[in-house]
PDB file as gemmi writes it, atoms N, CA and C in Angstrom:
CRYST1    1.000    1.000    1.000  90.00  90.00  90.00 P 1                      
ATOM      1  N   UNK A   1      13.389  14.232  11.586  1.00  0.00           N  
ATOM      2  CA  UNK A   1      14.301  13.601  12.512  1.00  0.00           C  
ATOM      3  C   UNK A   1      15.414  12.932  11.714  1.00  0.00           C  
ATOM      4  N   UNK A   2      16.529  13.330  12.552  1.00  0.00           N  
ATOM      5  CA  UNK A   2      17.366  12.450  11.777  1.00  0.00           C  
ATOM      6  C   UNK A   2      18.148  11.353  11.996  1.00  0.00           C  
ATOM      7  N   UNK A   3      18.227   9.972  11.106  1.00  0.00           N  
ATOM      8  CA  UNK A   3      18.727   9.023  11.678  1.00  0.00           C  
ATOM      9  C   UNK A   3      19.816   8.282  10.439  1.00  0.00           C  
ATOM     10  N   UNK A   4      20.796   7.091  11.339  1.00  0.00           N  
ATOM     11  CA  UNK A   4      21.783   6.491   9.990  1.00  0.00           C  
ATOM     12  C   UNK A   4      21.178   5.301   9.925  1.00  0.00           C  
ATOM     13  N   UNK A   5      21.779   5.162   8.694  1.00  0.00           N  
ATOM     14  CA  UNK A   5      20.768   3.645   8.104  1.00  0.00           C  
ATOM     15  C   UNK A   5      22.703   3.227   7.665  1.00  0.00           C  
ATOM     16  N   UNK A   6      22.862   2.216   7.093  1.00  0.00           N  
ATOM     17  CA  UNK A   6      23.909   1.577   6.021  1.00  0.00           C  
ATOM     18  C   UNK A   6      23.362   1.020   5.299  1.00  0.00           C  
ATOM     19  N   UNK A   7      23.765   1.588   3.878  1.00  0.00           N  
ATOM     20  CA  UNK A   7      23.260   1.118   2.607  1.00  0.00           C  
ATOM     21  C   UNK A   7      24.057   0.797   1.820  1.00  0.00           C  
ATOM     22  N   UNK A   8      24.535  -0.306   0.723  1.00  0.00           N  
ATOM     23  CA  UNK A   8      25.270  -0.563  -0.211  1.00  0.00           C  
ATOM     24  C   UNK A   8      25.422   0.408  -0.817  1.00  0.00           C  
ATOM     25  N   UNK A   9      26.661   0.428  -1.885  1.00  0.00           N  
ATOM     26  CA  UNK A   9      27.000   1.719  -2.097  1.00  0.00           C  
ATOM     27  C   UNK A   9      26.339   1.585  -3.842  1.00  0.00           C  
ATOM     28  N   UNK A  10      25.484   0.475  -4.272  1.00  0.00           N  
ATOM     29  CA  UNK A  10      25.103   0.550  -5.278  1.00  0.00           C  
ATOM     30  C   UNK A  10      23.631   0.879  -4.905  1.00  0.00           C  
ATOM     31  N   UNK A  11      23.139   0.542  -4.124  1.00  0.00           N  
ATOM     32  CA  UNK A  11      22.151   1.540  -3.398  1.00  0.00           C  
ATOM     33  C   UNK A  11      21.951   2.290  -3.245  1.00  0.00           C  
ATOM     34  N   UNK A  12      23.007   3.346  -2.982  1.00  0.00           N  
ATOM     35  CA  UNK A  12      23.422   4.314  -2.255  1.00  0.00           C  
ATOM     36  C   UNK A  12      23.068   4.962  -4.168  1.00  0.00           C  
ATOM     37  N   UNK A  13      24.035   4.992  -5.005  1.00  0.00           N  
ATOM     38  CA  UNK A  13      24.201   5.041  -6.280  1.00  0.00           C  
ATOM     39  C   UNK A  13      22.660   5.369  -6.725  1.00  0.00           C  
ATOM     40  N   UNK A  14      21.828   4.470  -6.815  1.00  0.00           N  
ATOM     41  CA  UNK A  14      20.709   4.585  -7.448  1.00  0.00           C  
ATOM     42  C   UNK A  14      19.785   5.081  -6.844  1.00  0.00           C  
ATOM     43  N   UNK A  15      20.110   5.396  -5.681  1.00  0.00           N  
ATOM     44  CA  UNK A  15      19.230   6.563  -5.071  1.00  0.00           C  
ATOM     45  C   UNK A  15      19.158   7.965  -5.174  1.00  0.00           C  
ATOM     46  N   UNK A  16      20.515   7.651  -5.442  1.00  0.00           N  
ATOM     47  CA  UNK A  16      20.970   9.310  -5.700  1.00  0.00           C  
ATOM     48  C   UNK A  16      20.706   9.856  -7.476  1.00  0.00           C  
ATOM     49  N   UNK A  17      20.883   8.520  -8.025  1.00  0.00           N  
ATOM     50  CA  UNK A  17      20.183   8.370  -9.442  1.00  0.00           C  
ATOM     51  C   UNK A  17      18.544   8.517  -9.468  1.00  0.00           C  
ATOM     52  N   UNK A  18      17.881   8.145  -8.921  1.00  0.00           N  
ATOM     53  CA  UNK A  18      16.356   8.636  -8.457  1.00  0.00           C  
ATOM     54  C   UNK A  18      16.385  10.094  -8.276  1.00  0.00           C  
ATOM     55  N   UNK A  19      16.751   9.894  -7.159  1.00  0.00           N  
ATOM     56  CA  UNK A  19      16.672  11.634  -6.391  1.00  0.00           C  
ATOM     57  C   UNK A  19      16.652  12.797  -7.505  1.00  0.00           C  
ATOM     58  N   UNK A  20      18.121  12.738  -8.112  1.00  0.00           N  
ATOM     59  CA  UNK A  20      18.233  13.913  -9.334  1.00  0.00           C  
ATOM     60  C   UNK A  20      17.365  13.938 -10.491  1.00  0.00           C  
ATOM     61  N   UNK A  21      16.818  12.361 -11.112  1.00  0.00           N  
ATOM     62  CA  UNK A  21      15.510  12.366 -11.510  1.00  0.00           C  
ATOM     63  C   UNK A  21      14.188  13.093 -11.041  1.00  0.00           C  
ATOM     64  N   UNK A  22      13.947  12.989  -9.828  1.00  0.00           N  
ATOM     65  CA  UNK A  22      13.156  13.448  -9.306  1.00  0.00           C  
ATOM     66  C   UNK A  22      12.858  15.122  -8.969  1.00  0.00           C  
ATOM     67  N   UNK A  23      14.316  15.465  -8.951  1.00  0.00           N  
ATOM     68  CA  UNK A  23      14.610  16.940  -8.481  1.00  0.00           C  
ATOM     69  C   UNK A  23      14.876  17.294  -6.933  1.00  0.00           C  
ATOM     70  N   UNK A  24      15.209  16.089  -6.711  1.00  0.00           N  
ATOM     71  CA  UNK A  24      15.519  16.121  -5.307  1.00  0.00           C  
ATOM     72  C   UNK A  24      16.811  16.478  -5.026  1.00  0.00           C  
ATOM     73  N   UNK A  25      17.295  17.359  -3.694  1.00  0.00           N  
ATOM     74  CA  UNK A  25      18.553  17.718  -3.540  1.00  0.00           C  
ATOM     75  C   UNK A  25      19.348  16.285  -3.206  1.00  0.00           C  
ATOM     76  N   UNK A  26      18.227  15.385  -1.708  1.00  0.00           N  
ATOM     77  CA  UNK A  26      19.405  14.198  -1.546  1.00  0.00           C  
ATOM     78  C   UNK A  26      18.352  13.200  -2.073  1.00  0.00           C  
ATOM     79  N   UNK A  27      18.818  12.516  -0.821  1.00  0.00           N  
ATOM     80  CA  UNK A  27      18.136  10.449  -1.313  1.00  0.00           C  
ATOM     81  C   UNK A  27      16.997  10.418   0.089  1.00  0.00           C  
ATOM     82  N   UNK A  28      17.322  11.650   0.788  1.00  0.00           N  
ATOM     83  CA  UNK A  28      16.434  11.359   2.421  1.00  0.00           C  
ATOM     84  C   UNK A  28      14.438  11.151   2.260  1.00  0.00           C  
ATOM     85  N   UNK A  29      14.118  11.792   1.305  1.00  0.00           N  
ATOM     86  CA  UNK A  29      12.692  12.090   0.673  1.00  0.00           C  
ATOM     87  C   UNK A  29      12.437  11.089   0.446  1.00  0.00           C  
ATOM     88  N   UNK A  30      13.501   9.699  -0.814  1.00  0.00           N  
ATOM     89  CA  UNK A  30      13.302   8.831  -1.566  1.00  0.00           C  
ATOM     90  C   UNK A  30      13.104   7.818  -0.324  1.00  0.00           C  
ATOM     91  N   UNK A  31      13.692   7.630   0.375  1.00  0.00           N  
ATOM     92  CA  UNK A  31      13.697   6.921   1.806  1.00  0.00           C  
ATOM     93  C   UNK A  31      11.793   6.557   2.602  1.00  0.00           C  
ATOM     94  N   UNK A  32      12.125   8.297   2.979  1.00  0.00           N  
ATOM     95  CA  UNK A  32      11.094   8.576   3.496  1.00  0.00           C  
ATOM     96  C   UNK A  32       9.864   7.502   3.192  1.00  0.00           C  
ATOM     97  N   UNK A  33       9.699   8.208   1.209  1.00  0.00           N  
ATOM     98  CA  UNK A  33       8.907   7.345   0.763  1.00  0.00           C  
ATOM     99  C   UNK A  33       8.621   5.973   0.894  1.00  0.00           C  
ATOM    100  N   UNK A  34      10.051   5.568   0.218  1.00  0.00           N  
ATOM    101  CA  UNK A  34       9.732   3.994   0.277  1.00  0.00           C  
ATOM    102  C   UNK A  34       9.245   3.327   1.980  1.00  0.00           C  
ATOM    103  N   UNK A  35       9.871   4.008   2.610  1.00  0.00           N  
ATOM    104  CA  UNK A  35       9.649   3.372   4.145  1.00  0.00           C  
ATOM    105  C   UNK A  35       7.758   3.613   4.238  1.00  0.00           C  
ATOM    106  N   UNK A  36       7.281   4.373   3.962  1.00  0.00           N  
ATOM    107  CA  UNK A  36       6.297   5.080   4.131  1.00  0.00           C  
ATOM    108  C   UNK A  36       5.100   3.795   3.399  1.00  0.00           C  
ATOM    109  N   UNK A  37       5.639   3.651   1.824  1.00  0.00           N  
ATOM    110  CA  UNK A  37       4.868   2.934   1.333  1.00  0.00           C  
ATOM    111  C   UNK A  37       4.922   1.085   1.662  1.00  0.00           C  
ATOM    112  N   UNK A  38       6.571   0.845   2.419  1.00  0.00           N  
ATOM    113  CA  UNK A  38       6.496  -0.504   3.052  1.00  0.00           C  
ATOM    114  C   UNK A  38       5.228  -0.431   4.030  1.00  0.00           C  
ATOM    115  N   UNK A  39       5.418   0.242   5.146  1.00  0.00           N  
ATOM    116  CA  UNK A  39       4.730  -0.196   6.066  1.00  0.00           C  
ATOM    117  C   UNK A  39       3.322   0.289   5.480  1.00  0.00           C  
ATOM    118  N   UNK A  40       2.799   0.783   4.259  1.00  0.00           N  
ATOM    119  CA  UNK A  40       0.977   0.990   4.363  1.00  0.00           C  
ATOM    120  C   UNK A  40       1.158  -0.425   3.125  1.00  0.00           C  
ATOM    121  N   UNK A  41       2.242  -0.759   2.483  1.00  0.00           N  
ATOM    122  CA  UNK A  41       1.872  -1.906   1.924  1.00  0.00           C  
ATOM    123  C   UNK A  41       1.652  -3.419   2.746  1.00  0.00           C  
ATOM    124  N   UNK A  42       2.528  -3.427   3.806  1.00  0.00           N  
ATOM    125  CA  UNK A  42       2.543  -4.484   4.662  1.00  0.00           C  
ATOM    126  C   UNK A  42       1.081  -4.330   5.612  1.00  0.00           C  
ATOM    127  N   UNK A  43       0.810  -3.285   5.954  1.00  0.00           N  
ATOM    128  CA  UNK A  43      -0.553  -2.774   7.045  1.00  0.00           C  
ATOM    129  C   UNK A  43      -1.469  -3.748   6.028  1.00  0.00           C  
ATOM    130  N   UNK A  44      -1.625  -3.565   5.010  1.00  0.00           N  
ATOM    131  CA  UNK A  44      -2.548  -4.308   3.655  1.00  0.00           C  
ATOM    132  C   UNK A  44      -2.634  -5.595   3.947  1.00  0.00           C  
ATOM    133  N   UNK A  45      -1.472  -6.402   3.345  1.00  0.00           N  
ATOM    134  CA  UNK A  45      -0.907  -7.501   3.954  1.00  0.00           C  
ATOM    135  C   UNK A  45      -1.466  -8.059   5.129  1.00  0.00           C  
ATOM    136  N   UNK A  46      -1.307  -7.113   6.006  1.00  0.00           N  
ATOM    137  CA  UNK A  46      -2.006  -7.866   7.465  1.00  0.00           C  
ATOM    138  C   UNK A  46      -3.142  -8.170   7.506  1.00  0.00           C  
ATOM    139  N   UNK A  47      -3.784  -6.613   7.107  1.00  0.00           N  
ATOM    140  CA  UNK A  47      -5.444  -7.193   7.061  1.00  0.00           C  
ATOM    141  C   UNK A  47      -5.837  -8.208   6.323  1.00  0.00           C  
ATOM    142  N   UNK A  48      -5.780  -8.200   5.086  1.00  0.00           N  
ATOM    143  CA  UNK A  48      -5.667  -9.467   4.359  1.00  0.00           C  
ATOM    144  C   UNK A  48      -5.372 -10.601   4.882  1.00  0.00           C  
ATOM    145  N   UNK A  49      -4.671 -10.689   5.631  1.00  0.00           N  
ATOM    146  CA  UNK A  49      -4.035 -12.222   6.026  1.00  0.00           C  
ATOM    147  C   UNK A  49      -5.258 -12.320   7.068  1.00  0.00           C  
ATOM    148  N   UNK A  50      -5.469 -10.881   7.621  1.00  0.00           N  
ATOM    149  CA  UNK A  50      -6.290 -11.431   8.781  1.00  0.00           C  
ATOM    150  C   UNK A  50      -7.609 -11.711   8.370  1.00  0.00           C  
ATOM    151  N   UNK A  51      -8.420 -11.462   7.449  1.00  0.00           N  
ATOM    152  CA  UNK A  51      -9.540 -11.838   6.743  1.00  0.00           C  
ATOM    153  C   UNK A  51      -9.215 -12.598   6.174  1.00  0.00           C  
ATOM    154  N   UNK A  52      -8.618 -13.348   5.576  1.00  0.00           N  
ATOM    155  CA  UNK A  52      -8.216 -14.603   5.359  1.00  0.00           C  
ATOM    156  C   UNK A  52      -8.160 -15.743   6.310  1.00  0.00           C  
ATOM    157  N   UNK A  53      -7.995 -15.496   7.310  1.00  0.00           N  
ATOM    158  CA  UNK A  53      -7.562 -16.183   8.541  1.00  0.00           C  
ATOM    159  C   UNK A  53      -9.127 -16.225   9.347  1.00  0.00           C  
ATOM    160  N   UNK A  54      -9.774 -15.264   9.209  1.00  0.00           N  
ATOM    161  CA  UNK A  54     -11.262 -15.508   9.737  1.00  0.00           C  
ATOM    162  C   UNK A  54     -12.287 -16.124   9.080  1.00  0.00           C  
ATOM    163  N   UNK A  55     -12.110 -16.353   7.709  1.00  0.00           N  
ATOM    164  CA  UNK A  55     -12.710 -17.416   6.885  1.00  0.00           C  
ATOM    165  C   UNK A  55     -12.487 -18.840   6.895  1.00  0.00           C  
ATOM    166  N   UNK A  56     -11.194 -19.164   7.746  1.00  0.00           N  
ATOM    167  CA  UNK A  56     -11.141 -20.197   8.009  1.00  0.00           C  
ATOM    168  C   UNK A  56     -12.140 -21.169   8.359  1.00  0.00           C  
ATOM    169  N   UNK A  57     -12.108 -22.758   7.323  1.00  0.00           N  
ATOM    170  CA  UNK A  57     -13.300 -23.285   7.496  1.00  0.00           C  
ATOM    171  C   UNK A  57     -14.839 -22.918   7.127  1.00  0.00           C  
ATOM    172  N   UNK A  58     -14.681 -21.892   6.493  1.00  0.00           N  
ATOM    173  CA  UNK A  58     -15.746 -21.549   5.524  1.00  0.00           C  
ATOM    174  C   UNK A  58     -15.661 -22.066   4.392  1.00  0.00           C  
ATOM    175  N   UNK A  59     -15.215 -23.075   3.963  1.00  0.00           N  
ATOM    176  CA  UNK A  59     -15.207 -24.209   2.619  1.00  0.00           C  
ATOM    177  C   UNK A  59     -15.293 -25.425   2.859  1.00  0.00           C  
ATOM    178  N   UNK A  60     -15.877 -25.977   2.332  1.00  0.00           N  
ATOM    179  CA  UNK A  60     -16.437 -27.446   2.960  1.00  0.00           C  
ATOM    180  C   UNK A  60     -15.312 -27.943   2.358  1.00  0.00           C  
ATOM    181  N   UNK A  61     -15.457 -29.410   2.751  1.00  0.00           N  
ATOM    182  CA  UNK A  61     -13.461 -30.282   2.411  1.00  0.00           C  
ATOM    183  C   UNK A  61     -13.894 -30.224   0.533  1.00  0.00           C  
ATOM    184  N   UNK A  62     -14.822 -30.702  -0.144  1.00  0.00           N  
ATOM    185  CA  UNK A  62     -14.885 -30.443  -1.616  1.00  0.00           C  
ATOM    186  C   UNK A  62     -14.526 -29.174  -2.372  1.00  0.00           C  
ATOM    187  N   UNK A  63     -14.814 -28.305  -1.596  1.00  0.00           N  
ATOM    188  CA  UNK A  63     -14.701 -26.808  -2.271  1.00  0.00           C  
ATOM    189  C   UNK A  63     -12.777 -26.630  -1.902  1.00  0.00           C  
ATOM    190  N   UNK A  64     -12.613 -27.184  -0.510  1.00  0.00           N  
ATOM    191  CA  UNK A  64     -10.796 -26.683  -0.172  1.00  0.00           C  
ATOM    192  C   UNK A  64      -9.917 -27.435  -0.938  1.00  0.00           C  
ATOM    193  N   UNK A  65     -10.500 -28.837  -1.460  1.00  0.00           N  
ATOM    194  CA  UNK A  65      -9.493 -30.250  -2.230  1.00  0.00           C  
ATOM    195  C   UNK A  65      -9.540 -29.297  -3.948  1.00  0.00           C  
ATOM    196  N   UNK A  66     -10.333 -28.863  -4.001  1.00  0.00           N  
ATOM    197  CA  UNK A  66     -10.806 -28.346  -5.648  1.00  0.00           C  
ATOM    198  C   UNK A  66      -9.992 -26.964  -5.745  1.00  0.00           C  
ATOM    199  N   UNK A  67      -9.897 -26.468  -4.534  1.00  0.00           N  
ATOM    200  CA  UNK A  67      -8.977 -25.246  -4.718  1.00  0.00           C  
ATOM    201  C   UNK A  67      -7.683 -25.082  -4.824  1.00  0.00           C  
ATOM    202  N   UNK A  68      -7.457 -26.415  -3.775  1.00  0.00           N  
ATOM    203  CA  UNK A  68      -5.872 -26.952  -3.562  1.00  0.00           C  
ATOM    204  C   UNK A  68      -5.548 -27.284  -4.829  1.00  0.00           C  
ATOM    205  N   UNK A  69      -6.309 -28.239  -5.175  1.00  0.00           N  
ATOM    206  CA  UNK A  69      -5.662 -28.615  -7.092  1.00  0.00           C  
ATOM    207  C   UNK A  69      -5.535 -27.538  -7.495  1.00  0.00           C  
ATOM    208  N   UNK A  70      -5.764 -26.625  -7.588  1.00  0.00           N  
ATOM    209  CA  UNK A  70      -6.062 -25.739  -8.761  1.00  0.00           C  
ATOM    210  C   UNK A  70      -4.922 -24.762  -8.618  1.00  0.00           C  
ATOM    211  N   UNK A  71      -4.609 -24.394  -7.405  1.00  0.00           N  
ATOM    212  CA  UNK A  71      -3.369 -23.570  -7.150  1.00  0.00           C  
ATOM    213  C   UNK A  71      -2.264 -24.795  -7.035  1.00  0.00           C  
ATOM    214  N   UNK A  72      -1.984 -25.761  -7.224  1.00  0.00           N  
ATOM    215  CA  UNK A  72      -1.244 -26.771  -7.875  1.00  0.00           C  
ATOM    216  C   UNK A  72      -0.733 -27.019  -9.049  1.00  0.00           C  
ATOM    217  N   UNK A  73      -2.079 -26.782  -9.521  1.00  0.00           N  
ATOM    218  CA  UNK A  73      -1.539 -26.797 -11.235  1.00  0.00           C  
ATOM    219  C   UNK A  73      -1.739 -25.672 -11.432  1.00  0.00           C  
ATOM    220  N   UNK A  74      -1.409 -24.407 -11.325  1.00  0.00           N  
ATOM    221  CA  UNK A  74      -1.178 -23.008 -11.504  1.00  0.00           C  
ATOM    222  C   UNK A  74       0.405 -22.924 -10.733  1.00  0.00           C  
ATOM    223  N   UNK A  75       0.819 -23.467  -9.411  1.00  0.00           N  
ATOM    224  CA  UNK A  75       1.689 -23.645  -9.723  1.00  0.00           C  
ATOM    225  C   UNK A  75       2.926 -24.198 -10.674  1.00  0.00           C  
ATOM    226  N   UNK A  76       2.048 -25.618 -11.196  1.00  0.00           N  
ATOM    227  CA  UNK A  76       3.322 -26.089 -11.601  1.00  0.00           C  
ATOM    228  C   UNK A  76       3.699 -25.397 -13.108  1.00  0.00           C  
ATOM    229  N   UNK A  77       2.533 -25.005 -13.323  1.00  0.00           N  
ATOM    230  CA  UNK A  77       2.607 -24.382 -14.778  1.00  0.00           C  
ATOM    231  C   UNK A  77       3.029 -22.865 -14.690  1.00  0.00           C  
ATOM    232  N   UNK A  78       3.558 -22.529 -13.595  1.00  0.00           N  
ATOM    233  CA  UNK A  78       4.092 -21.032 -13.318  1.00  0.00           C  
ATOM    234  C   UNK A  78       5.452 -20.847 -13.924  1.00  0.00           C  
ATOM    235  N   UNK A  79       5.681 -19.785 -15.154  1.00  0.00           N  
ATOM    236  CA  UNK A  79       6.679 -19.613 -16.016  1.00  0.00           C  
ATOM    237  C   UNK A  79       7.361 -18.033 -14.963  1.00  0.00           C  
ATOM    238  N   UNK A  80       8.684 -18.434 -14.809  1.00  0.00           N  
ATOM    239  CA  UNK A  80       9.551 -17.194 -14.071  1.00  0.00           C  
ATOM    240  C   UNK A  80      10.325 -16.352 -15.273  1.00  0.00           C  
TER     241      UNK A  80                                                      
END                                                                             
């Protein structure tokens, strides 16, 4: 099926830089893909969140205060 998207034209650029890497005639395949692998990466995401979300309250307040620190100071010590 075919549809228009608008894409930056440095976008546009490095897709088409992919593509000929790839052996592809256009950029429509490269698309395909990535769209393909958003939504089974986000589908992931969900479940996750949602098993996450059903454990709720499965940590007593000692085990959630001890975790909270800890992703605290893993934050603050997080180098970008």
């Amino acid at each position: 099926m075919r549809t228009t998207i608008e894409l930056s034209d440095d976008l546009i650029s490095i897709l088409r830089s992919f593509a000929v890497k790839k052996g592809y005639r256009g950029y429509s395949k490269l698309i395909e893909e990535a769209v393909d692998f958003y939504l089974k990466e986000n589908e992931k995401r969900e479940l996750n969140r949602g098993n996450i979300l059903k454990m709720k309250g499965s940590w007593n307040k000692k085990e959630a205060e001890k975790t909270k620190k800890r992703l605290e100071e893993i934050r603050r010590n997080w180098k970008i």
